[in-house]
RODOZA-274961 format. One line per 4 residues: their letters; for each residue z, x, y of N, C-alpha, C, O. Coordinates in steps of 0.2 Angstrom, whole numbers, plus 5000, padded with zeros to 4 digits. Atoms other than C-alpha are relative to their C-alpha. Example, Ala and Ser with C-alpha at 12.3 -4.5 7.8 and 13.67 -1.06 7.14 Angstrom:
BEGIN
as) 5000:5004:4994:5039:5062:4978:5000:5004:5006:5003:5009:5005  4999:4996:4994:5036:5068:4995:5003:4996:5005:5004:4999:5011
//
This chain:
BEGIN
xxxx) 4994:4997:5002:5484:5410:5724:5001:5007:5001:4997:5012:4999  5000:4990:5000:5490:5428:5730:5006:5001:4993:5011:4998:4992  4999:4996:5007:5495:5437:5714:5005:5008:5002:5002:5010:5007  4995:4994:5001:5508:5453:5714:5000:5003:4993:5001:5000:4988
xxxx) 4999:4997:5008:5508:5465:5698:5003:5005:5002:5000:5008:5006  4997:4995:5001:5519:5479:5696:5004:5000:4994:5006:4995:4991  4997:4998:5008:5528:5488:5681:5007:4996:5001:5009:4996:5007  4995:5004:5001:5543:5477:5676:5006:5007:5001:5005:5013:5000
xxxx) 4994:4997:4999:5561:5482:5679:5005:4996:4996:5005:4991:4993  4995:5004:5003:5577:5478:5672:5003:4993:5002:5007:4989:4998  5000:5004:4997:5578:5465:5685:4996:4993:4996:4997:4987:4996  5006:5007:5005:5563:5455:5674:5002:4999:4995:4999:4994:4992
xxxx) 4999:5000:5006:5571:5459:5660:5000:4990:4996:4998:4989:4990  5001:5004:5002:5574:5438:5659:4994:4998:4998:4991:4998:4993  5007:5003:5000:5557:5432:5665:4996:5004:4994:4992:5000:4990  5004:4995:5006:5549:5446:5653:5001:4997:4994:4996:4995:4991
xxxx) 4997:5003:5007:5559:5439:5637:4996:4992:4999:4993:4989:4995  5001:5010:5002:5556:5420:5641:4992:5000:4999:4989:4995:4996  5008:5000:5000:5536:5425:5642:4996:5003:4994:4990:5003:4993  5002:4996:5007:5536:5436:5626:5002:4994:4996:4999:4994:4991
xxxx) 4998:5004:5004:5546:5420:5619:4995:4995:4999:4996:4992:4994  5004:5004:4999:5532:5409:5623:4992:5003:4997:4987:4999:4996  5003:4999:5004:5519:5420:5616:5000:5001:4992:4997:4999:4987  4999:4999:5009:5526:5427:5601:5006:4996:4998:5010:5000:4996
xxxx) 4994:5001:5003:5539:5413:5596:5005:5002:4994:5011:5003:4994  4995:4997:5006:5542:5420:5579:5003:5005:4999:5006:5007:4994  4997:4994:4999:5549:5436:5586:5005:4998:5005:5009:5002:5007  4996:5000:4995:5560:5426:5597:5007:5003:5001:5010:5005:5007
xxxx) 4996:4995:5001:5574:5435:5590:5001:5005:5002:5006:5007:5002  4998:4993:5001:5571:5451:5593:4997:5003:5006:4995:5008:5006  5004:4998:4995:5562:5451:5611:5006:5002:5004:5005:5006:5009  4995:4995:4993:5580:5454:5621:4999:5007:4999:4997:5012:5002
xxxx) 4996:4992:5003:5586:5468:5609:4993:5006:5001:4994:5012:5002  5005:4998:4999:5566:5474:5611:4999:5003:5008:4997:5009:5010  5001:4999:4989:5566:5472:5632:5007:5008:5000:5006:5013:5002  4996:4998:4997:5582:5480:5632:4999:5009:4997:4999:5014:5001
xxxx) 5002:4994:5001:5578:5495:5621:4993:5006:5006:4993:5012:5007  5004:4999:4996:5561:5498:5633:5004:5001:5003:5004:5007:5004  4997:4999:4991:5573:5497:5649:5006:5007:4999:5009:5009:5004  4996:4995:5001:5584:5511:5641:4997:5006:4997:5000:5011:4994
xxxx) 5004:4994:5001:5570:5523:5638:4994:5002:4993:4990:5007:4992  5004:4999:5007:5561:5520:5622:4994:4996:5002:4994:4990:5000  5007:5002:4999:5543:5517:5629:4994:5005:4996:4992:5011:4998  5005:4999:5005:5531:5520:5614:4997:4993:5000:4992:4991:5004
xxxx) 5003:5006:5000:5526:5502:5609:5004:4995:5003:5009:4994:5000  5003:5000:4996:5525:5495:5622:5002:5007:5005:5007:5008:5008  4998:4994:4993:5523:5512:5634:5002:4999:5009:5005:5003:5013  4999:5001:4993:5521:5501:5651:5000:4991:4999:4996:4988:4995
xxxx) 5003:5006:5001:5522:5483:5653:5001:4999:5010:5004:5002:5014  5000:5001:4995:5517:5475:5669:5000:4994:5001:4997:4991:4997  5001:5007:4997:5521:5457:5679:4998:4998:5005:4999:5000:5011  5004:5003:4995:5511:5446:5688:5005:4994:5003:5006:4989:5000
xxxx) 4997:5006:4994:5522:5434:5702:4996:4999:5004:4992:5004:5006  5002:5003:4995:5516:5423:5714:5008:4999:5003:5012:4998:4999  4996:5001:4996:5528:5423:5727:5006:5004:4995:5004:5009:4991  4995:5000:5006:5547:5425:5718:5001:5000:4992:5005:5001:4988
xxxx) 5000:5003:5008:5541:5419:5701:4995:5001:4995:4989:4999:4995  5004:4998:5005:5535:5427:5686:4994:5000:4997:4994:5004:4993  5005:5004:5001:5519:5420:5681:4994:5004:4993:4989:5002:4991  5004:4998:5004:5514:5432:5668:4999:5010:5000:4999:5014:5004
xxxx) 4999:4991:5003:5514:5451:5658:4994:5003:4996:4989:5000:4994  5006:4997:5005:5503:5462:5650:5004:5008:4997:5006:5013:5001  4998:4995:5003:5509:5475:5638:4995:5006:4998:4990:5005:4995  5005:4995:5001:5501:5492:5636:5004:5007:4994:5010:5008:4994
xxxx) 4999:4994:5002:5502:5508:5625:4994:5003:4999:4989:5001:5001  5005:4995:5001:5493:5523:5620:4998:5002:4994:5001:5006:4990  5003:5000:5008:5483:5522:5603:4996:5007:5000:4993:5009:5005  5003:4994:5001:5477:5540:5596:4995:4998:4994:4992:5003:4992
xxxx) 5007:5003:5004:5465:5529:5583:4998:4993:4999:5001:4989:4994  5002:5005:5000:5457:5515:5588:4993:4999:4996:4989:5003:4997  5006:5003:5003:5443:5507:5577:4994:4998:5006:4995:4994:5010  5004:5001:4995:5427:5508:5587:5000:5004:5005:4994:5005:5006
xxxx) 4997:4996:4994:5433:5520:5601:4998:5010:4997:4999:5013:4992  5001:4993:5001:5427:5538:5604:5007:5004:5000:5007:5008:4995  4995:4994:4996:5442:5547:5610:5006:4999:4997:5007:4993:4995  4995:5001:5002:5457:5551:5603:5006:4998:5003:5011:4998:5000
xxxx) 4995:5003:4993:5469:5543:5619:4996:4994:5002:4991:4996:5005  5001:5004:5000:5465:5526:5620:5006:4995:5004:5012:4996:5003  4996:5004:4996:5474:5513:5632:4998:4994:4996:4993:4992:4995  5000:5008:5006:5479:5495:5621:5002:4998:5004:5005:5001:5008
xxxx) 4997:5006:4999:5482:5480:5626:5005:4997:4995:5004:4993:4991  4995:5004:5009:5497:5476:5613:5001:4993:5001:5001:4990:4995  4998:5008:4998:5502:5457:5623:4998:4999:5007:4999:5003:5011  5003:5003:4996:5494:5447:5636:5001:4994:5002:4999:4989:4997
xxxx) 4995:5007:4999:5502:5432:5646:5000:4997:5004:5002:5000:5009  5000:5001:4992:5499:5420:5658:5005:4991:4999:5006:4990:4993  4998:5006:5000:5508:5402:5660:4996:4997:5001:4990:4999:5003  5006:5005:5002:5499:5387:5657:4999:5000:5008:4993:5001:5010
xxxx) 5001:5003:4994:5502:5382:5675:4993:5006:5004:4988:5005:5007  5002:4995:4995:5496:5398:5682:4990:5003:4997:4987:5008:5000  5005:4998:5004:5479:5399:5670:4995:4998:5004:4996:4994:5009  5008:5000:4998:5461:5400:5674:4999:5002:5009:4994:5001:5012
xxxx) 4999:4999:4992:5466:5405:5694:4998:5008:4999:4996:5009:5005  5003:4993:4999:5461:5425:5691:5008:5004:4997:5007:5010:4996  4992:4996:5002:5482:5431:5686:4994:5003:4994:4990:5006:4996  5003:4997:5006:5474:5435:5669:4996:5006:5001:4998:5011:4998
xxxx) 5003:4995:4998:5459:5446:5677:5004:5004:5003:5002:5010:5004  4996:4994:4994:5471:5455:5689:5004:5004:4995:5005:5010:4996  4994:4996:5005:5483:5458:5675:4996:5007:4996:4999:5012:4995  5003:4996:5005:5469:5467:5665:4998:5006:5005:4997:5012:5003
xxxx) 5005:4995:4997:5461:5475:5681:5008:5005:5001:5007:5011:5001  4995:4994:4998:5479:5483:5684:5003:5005:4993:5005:5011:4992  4999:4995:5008:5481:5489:5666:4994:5004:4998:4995:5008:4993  5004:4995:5000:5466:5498:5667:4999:5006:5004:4996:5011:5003
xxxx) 4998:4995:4996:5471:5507:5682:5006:5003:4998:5007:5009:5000  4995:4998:5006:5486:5511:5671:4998:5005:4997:4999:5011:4997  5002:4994:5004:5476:5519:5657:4997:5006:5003:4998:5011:5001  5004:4994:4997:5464:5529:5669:5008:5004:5003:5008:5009:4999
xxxx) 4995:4996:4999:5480:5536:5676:5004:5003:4996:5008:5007:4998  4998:4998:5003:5485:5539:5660:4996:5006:4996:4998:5010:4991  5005:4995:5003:5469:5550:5655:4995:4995:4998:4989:4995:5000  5005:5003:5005:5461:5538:5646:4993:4998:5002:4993:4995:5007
xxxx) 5008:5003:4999:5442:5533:5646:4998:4993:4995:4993:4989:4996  5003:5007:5004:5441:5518:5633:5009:4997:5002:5014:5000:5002  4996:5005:5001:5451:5502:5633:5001:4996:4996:4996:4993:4996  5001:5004:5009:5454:5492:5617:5006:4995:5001:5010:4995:5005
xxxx) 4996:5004:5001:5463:5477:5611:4998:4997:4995:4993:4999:4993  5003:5002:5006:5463:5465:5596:5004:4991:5004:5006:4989:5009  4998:5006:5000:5467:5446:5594:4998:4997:4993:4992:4998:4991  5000:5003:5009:5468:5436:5575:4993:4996:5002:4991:4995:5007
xxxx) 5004:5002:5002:5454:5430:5569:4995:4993:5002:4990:4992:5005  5001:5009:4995:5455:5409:5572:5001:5002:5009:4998:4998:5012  5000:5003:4995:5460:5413:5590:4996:5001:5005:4996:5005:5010  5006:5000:4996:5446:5407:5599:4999:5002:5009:4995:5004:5012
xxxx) 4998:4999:4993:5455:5405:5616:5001:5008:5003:4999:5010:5008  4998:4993:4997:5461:5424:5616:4993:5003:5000:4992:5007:5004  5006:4997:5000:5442:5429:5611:4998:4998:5006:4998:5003:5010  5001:5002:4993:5436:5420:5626:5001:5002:5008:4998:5001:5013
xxxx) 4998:4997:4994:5448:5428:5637:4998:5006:5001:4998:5008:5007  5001:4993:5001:5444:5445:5632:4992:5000:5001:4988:5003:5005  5009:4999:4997:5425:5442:5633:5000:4999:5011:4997:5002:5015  5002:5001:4993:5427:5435:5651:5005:5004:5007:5006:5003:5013
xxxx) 4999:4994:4997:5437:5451:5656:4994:5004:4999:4994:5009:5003  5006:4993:5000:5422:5462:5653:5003:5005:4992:5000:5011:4991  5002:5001:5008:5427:5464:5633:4993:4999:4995:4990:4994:4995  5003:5001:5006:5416:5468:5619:5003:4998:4993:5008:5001:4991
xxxx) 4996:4999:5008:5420:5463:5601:4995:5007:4998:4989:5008:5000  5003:4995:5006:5417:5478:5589:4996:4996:4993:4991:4995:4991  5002:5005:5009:5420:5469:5571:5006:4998:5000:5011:4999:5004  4996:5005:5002:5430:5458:5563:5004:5002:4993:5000:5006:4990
xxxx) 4997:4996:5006:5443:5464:5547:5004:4995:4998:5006:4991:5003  4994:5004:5003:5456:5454:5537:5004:5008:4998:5002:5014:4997  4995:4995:5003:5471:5464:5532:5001:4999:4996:5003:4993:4995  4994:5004:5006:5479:5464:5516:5006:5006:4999:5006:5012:5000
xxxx) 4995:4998:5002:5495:5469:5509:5002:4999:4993:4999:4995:4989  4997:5000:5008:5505:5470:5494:5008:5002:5000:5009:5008:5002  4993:4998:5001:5524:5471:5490:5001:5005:4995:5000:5003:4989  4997:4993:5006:5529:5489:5480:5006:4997:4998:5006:4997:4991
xxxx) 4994:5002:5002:5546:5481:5479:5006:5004:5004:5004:5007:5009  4994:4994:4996:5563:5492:5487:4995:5006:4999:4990:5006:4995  5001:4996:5002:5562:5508:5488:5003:5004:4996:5009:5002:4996  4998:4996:5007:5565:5519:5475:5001:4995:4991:5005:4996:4987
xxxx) 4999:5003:5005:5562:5506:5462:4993:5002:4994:4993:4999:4989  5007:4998:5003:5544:5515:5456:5007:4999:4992:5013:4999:4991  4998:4999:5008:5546:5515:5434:5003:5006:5000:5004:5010:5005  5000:4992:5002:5550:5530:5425:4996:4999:4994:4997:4995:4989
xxxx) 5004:4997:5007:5538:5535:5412:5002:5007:4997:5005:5012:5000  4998:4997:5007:5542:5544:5396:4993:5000:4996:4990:4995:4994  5006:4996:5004:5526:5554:5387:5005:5007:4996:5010:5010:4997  4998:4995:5006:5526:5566:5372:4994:5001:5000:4989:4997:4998
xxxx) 5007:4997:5003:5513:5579:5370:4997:4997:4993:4991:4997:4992  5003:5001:5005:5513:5572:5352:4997:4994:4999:4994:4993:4994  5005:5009:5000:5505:5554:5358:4996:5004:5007:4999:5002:5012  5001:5000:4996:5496:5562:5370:4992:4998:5007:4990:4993:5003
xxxx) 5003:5006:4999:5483:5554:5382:4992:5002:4998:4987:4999:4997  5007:4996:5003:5468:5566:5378:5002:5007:4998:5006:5011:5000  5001:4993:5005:5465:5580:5366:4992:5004:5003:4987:5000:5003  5006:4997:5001:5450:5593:5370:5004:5005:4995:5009:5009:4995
xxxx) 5002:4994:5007:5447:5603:5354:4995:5007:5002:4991:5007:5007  5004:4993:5003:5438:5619:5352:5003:5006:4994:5009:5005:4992  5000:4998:5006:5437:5631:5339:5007:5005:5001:5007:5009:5005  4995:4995:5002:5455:5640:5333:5005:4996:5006:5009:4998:5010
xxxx) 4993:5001:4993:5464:5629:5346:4997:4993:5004:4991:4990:5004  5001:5007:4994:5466:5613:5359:5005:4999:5003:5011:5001:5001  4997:5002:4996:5472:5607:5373:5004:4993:4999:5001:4989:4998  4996:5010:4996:5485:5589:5375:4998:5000:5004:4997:5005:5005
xxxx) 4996:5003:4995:5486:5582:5390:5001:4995:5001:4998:4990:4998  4998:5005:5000:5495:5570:5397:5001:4999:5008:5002:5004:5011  5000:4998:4994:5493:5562:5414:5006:4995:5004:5008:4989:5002  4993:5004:4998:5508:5556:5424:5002:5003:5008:5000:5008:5012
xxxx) 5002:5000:4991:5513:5553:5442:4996:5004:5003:4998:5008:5008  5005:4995:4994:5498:5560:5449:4997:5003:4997:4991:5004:4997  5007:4994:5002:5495:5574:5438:5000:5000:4995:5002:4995:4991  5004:4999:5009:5488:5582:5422:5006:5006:4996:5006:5012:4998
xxxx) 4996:4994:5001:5501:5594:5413:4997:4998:4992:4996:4993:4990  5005:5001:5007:5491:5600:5395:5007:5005:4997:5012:5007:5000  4995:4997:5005:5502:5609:5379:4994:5003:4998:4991:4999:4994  5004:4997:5004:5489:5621:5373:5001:5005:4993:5007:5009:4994
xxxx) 4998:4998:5008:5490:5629:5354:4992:5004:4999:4987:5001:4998  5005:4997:5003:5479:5642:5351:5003:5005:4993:5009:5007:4993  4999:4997:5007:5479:5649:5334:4998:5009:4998:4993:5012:5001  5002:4992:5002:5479:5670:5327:4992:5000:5002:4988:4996:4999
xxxx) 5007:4998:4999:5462:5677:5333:4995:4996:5004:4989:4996:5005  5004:5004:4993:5458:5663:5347:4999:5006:5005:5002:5011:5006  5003:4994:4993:5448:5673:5362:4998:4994:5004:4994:4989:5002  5005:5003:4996:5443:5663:5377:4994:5000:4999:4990:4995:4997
xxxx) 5007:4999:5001:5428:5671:5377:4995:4998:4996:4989:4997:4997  5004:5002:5008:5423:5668:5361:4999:4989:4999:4996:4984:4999  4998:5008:5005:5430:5652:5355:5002:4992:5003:5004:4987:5001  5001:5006:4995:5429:5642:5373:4993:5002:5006:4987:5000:5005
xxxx) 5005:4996:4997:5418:5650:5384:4993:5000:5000:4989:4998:5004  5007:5000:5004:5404:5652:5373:4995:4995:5000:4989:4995:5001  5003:5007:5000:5402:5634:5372:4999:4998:5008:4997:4993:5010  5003:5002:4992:5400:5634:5390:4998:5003:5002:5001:5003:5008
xxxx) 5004:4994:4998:5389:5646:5395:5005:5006:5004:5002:5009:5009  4997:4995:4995:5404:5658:5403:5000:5006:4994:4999:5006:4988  4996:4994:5004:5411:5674:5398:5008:5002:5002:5011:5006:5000  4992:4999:4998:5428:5671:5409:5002:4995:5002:4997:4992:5005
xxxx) 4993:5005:4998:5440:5659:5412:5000:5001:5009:5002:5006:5011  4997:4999:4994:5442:5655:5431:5004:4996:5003:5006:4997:5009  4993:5005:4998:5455:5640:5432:5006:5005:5002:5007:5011:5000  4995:4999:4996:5470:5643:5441:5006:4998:4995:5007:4992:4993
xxxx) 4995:5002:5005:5485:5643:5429:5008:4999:5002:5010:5004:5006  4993:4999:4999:5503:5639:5431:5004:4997:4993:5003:4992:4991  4997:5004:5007:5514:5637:5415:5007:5006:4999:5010:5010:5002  4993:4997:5002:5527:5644:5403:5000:4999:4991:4999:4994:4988
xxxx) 5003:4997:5004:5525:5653:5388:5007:4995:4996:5013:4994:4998  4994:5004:5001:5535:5641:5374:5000:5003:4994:5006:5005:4992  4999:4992:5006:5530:5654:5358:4993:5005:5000:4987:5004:5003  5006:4995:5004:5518:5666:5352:5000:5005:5007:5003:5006:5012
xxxx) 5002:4994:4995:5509:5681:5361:4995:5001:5002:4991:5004:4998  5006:5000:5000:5494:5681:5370:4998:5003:5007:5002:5004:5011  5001:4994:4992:5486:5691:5387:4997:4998:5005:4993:4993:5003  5004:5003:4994:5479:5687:5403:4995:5007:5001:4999:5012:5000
xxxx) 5003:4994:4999:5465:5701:5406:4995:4999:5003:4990:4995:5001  5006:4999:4993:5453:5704:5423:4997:5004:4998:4999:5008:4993  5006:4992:5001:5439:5716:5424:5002:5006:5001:4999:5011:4998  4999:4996:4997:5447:5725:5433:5003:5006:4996:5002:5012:4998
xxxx) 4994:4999:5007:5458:5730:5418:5006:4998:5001:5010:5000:4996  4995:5002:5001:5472:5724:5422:5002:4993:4995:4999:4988:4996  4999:5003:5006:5481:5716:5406:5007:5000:5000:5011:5004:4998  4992:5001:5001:5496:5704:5407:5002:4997:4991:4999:4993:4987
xxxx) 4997:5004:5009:5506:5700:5390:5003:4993:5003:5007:4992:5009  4995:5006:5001:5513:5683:5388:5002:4997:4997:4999:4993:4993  4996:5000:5007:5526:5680:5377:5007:4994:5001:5009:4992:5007  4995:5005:5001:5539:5667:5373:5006:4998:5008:5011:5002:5009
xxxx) 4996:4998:4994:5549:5663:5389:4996:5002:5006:4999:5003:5012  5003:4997:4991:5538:5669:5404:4996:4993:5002:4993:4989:4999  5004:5003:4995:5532:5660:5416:4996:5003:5005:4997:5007:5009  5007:4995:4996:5514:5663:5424:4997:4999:5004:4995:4993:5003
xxxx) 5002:5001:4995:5506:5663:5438:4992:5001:4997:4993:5002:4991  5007:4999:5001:5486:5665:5435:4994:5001:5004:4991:4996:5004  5003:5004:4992:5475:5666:5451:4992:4998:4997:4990:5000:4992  5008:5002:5000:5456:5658:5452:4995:5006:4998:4989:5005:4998
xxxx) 5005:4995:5002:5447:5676:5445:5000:5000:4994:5004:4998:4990  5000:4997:5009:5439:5681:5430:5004:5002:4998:5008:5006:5001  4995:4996:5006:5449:5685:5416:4998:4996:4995:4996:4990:4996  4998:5001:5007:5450:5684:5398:5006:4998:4998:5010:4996:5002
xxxx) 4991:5001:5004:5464:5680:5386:4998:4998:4994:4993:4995:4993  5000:5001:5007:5467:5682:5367:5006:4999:4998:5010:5000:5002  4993:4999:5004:5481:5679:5356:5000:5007:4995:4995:5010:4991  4999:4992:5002:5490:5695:5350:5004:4997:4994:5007:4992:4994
xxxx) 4996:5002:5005:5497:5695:5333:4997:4995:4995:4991:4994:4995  5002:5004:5003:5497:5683:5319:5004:4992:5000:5003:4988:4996  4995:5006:5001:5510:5670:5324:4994:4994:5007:4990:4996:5012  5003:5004:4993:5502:5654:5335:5002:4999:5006:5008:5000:5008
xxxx) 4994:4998:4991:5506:5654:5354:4996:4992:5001:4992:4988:5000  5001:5010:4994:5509:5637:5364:5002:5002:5007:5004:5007:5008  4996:4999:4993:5513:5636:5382:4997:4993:5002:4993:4989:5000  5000:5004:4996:5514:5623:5394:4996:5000:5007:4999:5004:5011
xxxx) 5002:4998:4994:5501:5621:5408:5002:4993:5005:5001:4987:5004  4997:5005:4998:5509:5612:5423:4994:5001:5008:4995:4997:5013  5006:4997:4997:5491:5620:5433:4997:5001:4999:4997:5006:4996  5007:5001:5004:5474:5617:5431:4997:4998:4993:4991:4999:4991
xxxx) 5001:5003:5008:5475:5609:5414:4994:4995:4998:4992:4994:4993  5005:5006:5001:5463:5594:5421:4994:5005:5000:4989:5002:4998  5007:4997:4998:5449:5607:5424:4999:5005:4993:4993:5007:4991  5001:4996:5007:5452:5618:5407:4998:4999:4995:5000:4994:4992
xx) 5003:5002:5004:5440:5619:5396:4993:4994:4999:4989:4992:4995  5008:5005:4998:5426:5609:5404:4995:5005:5004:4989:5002:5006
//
């Protein structure tokens, strides 16, 4: 049998459909509208596809792209095999090996140094094709999935610092926190004559606070203070930035202070 392969045109565009129809039936719907996108410029998957004819008549395709993470594969440019297709009539005569040996000089032309492909699990036939190309198997994987539902259908959650999902105590004061989508936001309440230093600290062999704070003072009066000496007040209404350095902090006065932490709250106090 003399063999022919070159990159498909809009001219194959039938023979191409009717050979994607007969590998992937269950896609049979959507392999025009698929060819016709490829032949109008959108070659991503598949990037090239190539046809094998004897004489006038189509005999067989093979589908190519460029993978940036193949399982197994060194390099980040990767040449795939995405579909692979011969007619029964035209099987076990070498189309098959030709098709692969020209999709190889494809990828080399495309950069690439590895070439990859995959095939389901049960199918024994495609395993055997790919070994008797000069194929290796890697490994074997099942996929799973799971339905989230539409999008935008996630809950809403509703929390109250007053049920909240953990409390840390220490002496003249404590943390809530409550944890929700993703993060930790704490309501801390220190009471007249709370000192970090003192009355968290202590219990943990520090003498400064170095969590990173973000929040918003909701009453009372109390200070952020570096070694440096620099000493911020923070009073009812501010919102505060904190950065990762040492610092202190006391409450000023005799009223209680609260504030809202919406940063570093999971890490406070531990």
């Amino acid at each position: 049998m003399t063999v022919q392969i070159r990159p498909a045109t809009r001219a194959d565009l039938g023979d191409w459909v009717r050979m994607r129809s007969e590998l992937w039936p269950d896609g049979a719907g959507t392999h025009r509208e698929e060819a016709e996108t490829f032949f109008a410029g959108g070659r991503v998957d598949p990037a090239e596809v190539l046809i094998a004819f004897e004489g006038p008549r189509a005999i067989g395709f093979i589908e190519l792209s460029i993978r940036n993470i193949v399982d197994s594969c060194d390099t980040d440019r990767v040449g795939y095999l995405e579909g692979w297709y011969v007619d029964p009539a035209a099987r076990r005569q070498g189309v098959g090996r030709a098709l692969v040996e020209a999709a190889e000089r494809w990828a080399r032309g495309q950069g690439c140094t590895e070439f990859a492909s995959d095939a389901e699990l049960d199918n024994e036939p495609a395993h055997q094709a790919h070994r008797a190309v000069g194929f290796s198997e890697t490994f074997r994987v099942i996929n799973y999935r799971k339905d989230l539902g539409p999008a935008g259908s996630m809950a809403t959650i509703l929390k109250r610092f007053e049920t909240p999902d953990e409390t840390r105590h220490f002496e003249k004061g404590r943390l809530e926190l409550v944890h929700i989508g993703g993060r930790t936001l704490g309501r801390a309440t220190y009471e007249p004559g709370w000192k970090w230093s003192v009355h968290v600290g202590a219990a943990l062999g520090r003498s400064r606070c170095e969590t990173e704070h973000l929040g918003i003072v909701l009453s009372g009066h109390a200070t952020a203070a570096f070694d440096d000496g620099r000493v911020y007040d923070l009073t009812a209404g501010t919102v505060f930035y904190i950065p990762p350095e040492p610092h202190d902090s006391w409450v000023v006065g005799d009223e209680r202070y609260v504030s809202l932490h919406l940063l570093g709250a999971g890490s406070y106090a531990k």
